[in-house]
C-alpha positions in Angstrom: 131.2 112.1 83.6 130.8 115.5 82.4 127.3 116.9 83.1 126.0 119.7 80.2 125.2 122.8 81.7 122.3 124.9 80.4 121.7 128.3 81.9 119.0 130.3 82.0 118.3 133.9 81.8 118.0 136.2 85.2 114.5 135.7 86.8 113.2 139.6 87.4 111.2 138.6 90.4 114.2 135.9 92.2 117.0 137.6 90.7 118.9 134.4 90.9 120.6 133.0 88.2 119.2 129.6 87.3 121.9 126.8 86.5 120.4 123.6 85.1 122.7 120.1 84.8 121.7 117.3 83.3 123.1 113.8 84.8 122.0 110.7 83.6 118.2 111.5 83.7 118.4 113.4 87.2 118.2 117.4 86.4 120.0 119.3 89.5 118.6 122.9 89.9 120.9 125.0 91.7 120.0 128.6 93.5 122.8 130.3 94.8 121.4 131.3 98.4 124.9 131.7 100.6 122.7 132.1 103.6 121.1 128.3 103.1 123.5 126.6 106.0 121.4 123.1 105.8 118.7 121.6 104.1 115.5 121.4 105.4 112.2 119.5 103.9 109.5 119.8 107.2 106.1 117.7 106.1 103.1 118.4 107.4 99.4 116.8 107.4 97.9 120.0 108.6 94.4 120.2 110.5 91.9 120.0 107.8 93.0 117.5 105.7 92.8 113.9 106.5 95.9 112.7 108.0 97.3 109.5 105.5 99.5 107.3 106.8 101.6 106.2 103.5 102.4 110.0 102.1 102.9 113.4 103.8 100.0 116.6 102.3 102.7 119.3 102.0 106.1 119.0 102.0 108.2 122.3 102.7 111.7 122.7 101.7 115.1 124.6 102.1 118.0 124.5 100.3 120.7 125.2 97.8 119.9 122.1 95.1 116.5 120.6 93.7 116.9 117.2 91.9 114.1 116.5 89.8 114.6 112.6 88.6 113.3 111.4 85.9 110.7 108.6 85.9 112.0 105.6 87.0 111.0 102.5 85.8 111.4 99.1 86.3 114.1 98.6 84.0 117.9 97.4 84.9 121.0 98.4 83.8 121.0 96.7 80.8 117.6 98.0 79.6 115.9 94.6 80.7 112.0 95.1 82.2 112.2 93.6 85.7 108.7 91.5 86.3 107.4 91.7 83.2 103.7 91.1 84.3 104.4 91.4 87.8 103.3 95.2 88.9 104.3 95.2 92.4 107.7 93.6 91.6 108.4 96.4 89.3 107.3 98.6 91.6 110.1 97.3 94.2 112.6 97.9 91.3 111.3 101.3 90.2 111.6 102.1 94.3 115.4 100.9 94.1 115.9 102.9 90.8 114.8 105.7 92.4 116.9 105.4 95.1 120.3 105.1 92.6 119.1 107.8 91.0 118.7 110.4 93.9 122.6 108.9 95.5 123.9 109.7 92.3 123.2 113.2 93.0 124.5 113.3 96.2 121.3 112.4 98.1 119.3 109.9 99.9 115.9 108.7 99.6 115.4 111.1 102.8 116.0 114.3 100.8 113.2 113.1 98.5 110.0 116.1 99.4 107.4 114.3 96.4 106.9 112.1 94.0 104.1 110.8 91.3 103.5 107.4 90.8 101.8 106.5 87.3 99.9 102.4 87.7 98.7 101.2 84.7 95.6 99.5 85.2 95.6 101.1 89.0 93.1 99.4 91.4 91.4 100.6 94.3 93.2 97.7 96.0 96.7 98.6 95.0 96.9 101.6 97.7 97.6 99.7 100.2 100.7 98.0 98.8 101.6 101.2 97.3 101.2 103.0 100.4 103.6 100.2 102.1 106.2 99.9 99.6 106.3 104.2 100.3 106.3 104.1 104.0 109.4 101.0 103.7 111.6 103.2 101.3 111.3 106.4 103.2 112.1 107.3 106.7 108.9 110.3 106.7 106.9 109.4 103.5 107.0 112.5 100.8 104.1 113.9 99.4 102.9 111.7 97.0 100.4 111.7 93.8 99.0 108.5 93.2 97.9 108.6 88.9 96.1 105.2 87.3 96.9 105.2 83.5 96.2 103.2 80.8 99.7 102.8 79.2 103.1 103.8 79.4 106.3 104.2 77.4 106.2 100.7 76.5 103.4 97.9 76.9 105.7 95.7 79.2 105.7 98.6 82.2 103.3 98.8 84.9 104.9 101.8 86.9 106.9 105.2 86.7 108.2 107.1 89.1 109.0 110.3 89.1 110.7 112.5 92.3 111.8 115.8 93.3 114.5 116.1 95.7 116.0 119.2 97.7 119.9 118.6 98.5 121.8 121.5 100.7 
């Protein structure tokens, strides 16, 4: 696969020049920093903000490579919605999506420092699934924004994800 390669102009303040790649709906944002040895995402819950369980409040990061993924529904391979209806069972699938999506680019679900999850419909109830099914796909939970919606792309989807990932 051939990735196209935009790049874009010199950034006065950074002076780094920006290369942007395009990969099957993951964008990989690459800073050239030859003193970056390893990648680091710490996450904190510092003192003064309540201290959740299911998603970290900051998430810092080092490294060479962001991934920025596209939102992930629950759609296979084939295009085919997985639990039409169901919104936590396309919620397992959008999780796994996500999780193709960030090893195609070289990562895990580890090197994943956020993401935004859009619920159509979202209940006050649905945290605590949501907040499971984060803590069982990631070994420290990323910081995470939680949007209710009304609709997405298509009337048949319940829930996007969308994630940002920092590779070395």
């Amino acid at each position: 696969m051939n990735p196209q390669a935009v790049h874009l102009p010199r950034n006065a303040r950074r002076r780094h020049l920006l290369s942007l790649a395009i990969v099957t709906g993951v964008a990989v944002l690459s800073l050239p920093n030859p003193a970056a040895a390893d990648t680091t995402i710490r996450f904190l819950n510092p003192d003064g903000l309540f201290k959740p369980s299911t998603f970290s409040q900051v998430a810092i990061t080092e490294g060479d490579k962001v991934v920025y993924i596209s939102g992930q529904t629950a759609r296979d391979e084939k295009s085919n919605v997985v639990g039409v209806g169901d919104v936590r069972k396309q919620a397992e699938k959008v999780f796994d999506n996500l999780r193709i999506a960030v090893e195609a680019a070289g990562g895990s679900m580890g090197d994943i420092a956020k993401i935004t999850t859009y619920i159509v419909g979202l209940k006050p109830d649905d945290r605590a699934w949501i907040g499971e099914l984060v803590k069982k796909s990631f070994p420290t939970p990323p910081a995470h924004t939680l949007v209710g919606i009304s609709a997405l792309a298509t009337p048949e989807l319940l829930v996007e994800i969308e994630a940002i990932a920092v590779l070395d």
